[in-house]
SETOR-31184 format. One record per residue: residue number from 1; residue in three letters; chain; z, y, x of N, C-alpha, C in turn. Coordinates in nm, 3 decimals, always signed. Each point is the difference from the previous one (the first is absolute). Layout:
residues N
NUM,ALA,A,Z,Y,X,Z,Y,X,Z,Y,X
...
end
This chain:
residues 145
1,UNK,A,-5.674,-5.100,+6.951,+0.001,-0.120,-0.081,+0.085,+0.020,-0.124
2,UNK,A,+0.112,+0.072,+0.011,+0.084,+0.028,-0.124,-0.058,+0.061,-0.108
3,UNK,A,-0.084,+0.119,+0.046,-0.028,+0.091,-0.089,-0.144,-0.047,-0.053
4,UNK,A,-0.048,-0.112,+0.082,-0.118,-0.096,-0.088,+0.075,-0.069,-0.109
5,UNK,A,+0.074,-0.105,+0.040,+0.116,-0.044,-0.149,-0.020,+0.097,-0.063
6,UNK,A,+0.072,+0.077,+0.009,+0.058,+0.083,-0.122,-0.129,+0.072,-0.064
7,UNK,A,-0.082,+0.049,+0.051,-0.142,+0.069,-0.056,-0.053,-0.149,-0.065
8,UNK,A,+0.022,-0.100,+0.049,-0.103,-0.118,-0.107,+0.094,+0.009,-0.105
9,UNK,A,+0.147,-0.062,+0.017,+0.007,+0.014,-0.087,+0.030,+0.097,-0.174
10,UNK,A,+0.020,+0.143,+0.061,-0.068,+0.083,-0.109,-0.104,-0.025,-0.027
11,UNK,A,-0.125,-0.023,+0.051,-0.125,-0.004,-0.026,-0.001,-0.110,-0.100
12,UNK,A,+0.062,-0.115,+0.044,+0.014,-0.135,-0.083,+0.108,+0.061,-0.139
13,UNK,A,+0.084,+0.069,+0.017,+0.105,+0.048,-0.184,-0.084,+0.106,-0.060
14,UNK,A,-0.101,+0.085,+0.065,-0.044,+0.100,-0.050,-0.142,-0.089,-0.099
15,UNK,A,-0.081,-0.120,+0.053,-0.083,-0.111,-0.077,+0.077,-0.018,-0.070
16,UNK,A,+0.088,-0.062,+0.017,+0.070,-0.059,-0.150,+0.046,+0.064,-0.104
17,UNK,A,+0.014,+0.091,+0.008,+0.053,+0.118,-0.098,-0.163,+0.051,-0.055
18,UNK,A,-0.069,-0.018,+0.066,-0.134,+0.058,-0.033,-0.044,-0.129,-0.114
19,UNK,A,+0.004,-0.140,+0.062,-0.058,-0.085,-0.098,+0.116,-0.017,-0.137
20,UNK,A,+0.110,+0.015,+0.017,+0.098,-0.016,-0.065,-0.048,+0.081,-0.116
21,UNK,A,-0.020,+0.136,+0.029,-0.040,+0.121,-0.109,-0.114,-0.027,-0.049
22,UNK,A,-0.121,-0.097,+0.102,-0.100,+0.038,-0.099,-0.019,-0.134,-0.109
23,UNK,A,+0.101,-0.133,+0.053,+0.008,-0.082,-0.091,+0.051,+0.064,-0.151
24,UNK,A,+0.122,+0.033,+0.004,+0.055,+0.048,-0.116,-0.088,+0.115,-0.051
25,UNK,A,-0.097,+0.054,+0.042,-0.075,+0.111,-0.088,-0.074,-0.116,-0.081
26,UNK,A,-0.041,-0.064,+0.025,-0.096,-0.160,-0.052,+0.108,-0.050,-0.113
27,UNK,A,+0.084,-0.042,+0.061,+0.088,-0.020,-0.135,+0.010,+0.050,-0.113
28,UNK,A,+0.020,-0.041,-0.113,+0.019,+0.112,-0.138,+0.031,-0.096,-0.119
29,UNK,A,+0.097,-0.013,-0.069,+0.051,+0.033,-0.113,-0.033,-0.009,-0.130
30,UNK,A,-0.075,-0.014,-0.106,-0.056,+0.005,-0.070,+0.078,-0.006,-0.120
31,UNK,A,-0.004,+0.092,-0.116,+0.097,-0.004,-0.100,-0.085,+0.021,-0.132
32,UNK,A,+0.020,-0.087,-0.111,-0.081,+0.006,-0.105,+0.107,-0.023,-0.115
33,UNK,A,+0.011,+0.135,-0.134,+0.075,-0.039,-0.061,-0.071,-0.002,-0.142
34,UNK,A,+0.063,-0.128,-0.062,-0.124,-0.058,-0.135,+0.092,+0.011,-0.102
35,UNK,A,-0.105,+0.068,-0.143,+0.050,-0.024,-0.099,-0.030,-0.107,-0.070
36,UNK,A,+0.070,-0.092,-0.118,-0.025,-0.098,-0.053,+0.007,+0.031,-0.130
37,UNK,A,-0.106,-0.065,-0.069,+0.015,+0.011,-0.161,-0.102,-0.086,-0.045
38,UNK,A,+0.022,+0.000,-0.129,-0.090,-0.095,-0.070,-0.193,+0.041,-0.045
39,UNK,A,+0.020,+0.113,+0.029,-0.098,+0.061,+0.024,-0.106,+0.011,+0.102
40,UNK,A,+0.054,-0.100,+0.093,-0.075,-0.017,+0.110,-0.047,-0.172,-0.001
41,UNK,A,+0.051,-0.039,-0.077,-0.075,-0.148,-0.008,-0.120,+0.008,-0.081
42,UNK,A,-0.106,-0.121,+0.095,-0.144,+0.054,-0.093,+0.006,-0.016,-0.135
43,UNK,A,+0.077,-0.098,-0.030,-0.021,+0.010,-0.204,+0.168,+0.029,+0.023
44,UNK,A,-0.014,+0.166,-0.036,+0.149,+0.058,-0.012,+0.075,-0.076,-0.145
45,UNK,A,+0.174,-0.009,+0.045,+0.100,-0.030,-0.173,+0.028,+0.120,-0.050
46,UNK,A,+0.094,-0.071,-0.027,+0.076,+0.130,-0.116,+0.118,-0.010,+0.089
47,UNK,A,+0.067,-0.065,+0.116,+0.138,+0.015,+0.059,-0.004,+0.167,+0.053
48,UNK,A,+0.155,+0.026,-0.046,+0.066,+0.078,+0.024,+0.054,+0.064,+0.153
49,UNK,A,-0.032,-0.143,+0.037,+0.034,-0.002,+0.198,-0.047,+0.097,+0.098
50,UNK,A,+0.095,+0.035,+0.051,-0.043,+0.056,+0.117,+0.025,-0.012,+0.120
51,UNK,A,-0.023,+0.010,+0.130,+0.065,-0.019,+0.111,-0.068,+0.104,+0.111
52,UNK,A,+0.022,-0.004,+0.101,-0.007,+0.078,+0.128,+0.020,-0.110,+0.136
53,UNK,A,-0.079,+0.055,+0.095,-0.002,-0.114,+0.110,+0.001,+0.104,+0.143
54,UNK,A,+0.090,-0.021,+0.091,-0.033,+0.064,+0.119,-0.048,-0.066,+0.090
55,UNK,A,-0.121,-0.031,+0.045,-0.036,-0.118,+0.136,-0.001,+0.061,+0.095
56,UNK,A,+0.041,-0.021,+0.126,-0.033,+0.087,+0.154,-0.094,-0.139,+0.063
57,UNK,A,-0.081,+0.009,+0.059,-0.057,-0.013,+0.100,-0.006,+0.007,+0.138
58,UNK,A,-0.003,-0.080,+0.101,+0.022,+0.036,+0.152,-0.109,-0.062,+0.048
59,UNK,A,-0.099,+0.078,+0.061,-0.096,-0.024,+0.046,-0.018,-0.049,+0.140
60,UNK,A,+0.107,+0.005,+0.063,+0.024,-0.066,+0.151,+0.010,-0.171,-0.049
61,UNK,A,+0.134,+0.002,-0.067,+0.045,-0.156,-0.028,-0.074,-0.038,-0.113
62,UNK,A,-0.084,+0.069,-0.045,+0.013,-0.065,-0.156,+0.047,-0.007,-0.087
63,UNK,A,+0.176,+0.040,-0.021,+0.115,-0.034,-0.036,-0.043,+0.056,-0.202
64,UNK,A,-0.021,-0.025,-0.095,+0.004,+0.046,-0.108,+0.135,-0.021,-0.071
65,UNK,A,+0.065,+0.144,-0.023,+0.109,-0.021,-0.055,+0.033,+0.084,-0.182
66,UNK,A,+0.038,-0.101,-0.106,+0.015,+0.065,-0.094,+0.102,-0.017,-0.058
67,UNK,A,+0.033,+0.084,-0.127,+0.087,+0.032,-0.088,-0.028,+0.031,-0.164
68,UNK,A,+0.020,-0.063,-0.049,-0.088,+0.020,-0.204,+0.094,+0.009,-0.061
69,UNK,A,+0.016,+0.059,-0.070,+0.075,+0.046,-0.116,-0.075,-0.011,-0.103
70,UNK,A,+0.006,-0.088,-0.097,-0.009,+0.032,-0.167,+0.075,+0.003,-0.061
71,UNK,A,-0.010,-0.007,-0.144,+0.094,+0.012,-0.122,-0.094,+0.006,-0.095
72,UNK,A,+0.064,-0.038,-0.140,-0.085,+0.010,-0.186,-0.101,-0.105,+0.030
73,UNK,A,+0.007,-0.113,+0.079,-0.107,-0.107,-0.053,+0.058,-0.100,-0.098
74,UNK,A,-0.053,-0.030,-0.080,-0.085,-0.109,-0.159,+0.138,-0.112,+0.081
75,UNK,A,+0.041,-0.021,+0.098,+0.134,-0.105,+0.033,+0.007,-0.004,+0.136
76,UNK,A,+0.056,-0.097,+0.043,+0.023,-0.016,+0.160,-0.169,-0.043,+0.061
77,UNK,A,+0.023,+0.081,+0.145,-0.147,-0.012,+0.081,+0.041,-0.115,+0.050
78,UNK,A,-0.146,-0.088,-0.009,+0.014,-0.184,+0.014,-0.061,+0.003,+0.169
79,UNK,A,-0.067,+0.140,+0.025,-0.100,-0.036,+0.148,+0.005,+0.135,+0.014
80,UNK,A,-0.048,-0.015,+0.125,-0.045,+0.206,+0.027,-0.079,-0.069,+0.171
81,UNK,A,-0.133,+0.025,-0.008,-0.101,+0.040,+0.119,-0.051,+0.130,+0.038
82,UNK,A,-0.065,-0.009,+0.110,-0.061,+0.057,+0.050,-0.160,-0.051,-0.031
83,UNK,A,-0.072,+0.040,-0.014,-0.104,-0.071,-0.043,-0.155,+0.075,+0.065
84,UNK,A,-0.094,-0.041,+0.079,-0.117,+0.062,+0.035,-0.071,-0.100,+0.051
85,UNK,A,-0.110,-0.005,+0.071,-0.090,+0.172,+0.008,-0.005,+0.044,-0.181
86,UNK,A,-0.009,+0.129,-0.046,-0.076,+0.041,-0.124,-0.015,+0.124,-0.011
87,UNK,A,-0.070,+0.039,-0.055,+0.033,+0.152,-0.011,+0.038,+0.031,-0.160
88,UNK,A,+0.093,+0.129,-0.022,+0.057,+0.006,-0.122,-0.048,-0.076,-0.087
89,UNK,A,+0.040,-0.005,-0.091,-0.061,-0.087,-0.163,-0.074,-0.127,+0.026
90,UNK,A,-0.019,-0.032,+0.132,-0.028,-0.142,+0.023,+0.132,-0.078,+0.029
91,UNK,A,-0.044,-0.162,-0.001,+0.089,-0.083,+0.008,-0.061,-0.092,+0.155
92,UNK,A,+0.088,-0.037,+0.053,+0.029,-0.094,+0.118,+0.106,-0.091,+0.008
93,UNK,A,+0.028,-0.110,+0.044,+0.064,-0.094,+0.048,+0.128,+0.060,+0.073
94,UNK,A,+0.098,-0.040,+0.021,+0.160,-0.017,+0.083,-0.041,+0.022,+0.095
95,UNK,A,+0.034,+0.116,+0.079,-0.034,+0.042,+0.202,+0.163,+0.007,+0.046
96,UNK,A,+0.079,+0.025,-0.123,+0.196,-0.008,+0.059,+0.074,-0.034,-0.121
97,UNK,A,+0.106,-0.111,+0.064,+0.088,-0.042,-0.088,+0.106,+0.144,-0.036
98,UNK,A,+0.060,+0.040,-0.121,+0.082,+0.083,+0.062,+0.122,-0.066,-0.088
99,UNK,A,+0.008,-0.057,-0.092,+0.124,-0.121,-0.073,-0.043,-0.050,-0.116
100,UNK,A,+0.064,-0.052,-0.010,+0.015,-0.126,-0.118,+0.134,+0.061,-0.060
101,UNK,A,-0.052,+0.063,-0.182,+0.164,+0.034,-0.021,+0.067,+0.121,+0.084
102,UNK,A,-0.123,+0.099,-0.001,+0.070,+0.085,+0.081,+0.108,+0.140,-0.066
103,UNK,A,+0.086,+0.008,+0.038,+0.083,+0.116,-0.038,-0.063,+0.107,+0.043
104,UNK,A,+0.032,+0.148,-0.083,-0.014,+0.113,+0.080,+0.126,+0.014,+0.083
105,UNK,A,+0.026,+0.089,+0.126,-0.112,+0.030,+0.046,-0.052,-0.155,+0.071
106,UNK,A,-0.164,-0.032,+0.000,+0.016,-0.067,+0.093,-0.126,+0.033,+0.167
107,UNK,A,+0.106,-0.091,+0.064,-0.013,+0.062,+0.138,-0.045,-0.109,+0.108
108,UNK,A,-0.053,-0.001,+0.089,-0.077,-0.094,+0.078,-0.094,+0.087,+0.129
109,UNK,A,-0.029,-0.110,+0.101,-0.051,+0.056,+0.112,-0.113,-0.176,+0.036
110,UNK,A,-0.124,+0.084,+0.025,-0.039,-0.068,+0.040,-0.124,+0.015,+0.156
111,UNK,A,-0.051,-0.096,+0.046,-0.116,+0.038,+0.151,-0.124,-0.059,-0.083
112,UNK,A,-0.076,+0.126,+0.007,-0.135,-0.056,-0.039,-0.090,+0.005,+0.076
113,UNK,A,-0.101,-0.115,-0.026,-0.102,-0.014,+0.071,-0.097,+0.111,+0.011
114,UNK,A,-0.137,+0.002,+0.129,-0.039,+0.103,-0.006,-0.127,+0.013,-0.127
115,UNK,A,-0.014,-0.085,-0.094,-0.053,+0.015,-0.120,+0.074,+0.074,-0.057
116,UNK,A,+0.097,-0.052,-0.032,+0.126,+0.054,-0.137,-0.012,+0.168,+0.055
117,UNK,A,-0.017,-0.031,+0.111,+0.042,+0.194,+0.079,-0.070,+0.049,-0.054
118,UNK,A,-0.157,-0.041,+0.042,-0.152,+0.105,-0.014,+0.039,+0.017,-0.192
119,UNK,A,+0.008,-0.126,-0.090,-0.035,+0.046,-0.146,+0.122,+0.051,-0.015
120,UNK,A,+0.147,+0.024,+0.018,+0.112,+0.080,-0.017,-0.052,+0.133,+0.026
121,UNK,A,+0.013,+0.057,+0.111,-0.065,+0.141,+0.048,-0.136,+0.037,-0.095
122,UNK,A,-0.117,-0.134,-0.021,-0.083,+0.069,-0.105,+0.034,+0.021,-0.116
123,UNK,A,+0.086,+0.028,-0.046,+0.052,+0.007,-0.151,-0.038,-0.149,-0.089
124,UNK,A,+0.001,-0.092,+0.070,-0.091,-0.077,-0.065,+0.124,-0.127,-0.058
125,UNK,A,+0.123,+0.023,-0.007,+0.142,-0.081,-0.050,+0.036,+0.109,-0.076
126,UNK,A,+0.092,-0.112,-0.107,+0.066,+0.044,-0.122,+0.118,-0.086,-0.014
127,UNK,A,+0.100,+0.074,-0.063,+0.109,-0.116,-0.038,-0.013,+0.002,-0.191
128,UNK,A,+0.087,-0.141,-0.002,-0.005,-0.027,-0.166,+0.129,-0.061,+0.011
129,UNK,A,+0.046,+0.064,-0.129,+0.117,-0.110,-0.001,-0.029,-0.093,-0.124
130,UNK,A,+0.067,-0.139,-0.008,-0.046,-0.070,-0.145,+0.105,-0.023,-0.080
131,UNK,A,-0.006,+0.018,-0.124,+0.077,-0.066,-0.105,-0.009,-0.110,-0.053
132,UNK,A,+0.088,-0.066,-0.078,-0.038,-0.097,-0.094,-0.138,+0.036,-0.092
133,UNK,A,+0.029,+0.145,-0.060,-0.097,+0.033,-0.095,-0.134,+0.037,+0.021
134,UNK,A,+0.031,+0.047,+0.169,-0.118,+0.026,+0.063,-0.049,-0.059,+0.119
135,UNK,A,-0.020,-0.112,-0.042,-0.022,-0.089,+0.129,-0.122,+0.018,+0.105
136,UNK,A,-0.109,+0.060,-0.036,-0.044,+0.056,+0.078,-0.021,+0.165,+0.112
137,UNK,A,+0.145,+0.060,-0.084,+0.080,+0.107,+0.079,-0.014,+0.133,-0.110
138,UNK,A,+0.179,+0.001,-0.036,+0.033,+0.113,-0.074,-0.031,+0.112,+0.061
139,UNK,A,+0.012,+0.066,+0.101,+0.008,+0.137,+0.064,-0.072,-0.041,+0.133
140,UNK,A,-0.049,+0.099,+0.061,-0.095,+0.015,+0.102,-0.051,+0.162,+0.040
141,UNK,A,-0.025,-0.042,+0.176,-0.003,+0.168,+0.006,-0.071,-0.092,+0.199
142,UNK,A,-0.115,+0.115,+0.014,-0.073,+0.004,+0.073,+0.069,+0.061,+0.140
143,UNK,A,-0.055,-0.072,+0.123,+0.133,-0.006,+0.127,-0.148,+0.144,+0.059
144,UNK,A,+0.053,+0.104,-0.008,-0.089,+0.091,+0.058,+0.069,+0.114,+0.089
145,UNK,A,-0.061,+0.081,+0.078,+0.077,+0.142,+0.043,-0.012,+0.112,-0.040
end
């Protein structure tokens, strides 16, 4: 009877370690890093701006986490989204707040739905940030891998 215990329960830590491993192979990470410029808005300016964006992705939770850096925009950024479905040089509607008045760097975490997931992973989001001068978004750069 003892050595039944004890054989179940290896049998029972040796499963769990088995599902344990093959959950986390499923798991993954996702890291996309974007350039921003004015050159990427469909009717490009003349701003000087540039920025850089690191987003990670977690495909278990959902969890989207970023970080933007700009600098050299036309004055202070009045908005900065996330913006999709689109694909490059198209335009779409607000899919993430990311501030109002945002400083570089700026930084935020958010859970997205499993829409936001499927068009994130399709390359199909972009961020913009806005100016006064450019109210429909000084700098921009396509959320891709």
């Amino acid at each position: 009877m003892h050595t039944t215990i004890i054989r179940s329960g290896l049998i029972g830590l040796a499963l769990s370690g088995f599902v344990a491993a093959n959950s986390a192979a499923v798991a993954e990470t996702l890291t996309y890093k974007v350039a921003l410029d004015a050159k990427n808005q469909p009717t490009p300016n003349d701003s000087k701006g540039t920025g850089t964006a690191e987003v990670t992705f977690d495909t278990t939770t959902k969890t989207l986490t970023w970080t933007i850096n700009f600098d050299g925009l036309t004055g202070p950024a009045t908005m900065a989204h996330f913006h999709g479905p689109a694909a490059a040089g198209a335009n779409a509607g607000v899919a993430l707040m990311i501030g109002a008045n945002p400083m570089a760097p700026a930084k935020g975490t958010a859970t997205l739905t499993d829409a936001q997931a499927a068009d994130l992973q399709g390359g199909r989001w972009y961020i913009n940030i806005h100016t006064a001068a450019n109210r429909g978004g000084e700098i921009r750069g396509q959320v891709v891998k």
